[in-house]
C-alpha positions in Angstrom: 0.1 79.2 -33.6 3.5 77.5 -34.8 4.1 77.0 -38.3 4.1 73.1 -39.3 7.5 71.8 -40.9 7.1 69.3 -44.0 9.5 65.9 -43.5 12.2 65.4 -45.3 11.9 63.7 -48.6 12.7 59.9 -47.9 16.2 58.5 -48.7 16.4 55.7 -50.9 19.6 54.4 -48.7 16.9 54.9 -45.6 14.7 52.9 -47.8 16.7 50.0 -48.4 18.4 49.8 -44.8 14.1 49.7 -43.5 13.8 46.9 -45.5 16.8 44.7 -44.5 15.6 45.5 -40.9 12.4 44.6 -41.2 13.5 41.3 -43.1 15.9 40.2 -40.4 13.3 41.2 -37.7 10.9 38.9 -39.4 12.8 35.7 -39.6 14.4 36.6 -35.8 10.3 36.6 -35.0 9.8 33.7 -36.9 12.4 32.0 -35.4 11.1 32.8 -31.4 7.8 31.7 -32.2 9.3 28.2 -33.8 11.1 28.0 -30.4 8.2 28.5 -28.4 5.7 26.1 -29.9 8.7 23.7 -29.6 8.9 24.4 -25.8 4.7 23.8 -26.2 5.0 21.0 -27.5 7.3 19.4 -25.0 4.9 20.9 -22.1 1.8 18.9 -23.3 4.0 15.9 -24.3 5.1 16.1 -20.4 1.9 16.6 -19.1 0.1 13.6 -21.1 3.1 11.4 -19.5 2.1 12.4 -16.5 -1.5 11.8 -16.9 -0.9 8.0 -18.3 1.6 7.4 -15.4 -1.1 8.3 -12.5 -3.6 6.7 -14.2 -1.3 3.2 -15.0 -0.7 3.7 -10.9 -4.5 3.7 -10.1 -5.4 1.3 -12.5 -2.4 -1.0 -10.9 -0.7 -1.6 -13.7 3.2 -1.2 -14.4 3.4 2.7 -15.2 5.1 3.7 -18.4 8.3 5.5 -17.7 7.4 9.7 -17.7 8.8 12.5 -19.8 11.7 14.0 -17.6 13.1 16.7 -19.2 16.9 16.5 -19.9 19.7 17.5 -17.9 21.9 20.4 -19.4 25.8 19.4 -19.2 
């Protein structure tokens, strides 16, 4: 059987660079999930148009205008 090393003792430079890593990886996490609700929201925003437009049709009435998503320029 092998002999087992102990780690290193931790350095505090290690320590602090951990930190601002985990900081920045938490608002760059924060800041995807933002975007995805966002992109959510404008799916069941859509989808609700859509709904209200087929149902204006059936029901013979002048349809509201639907969500169309916006063209990038």
């Amino acid at each position: 059987m092998g002999i087992v090393r102990d780690s290193l003792p931790p350095v505090p430079e290690d320590k602090e660079i951990r930190a601002k890593n985990r900081a920045r990886n938490e608002e760059q996490k924060k800041v995807k999930e933002d975007k995805k609700a966002k992109v959510a929201r404008k799916v069941q925003r859509r989808e609700i148009s859509a709904k209200n437009h087929r149902e204006a049709e059936k029901a013979g009435v002048a349809p509201p205008p639907l969500l169309r998503p916006r063209s990038r320029r």
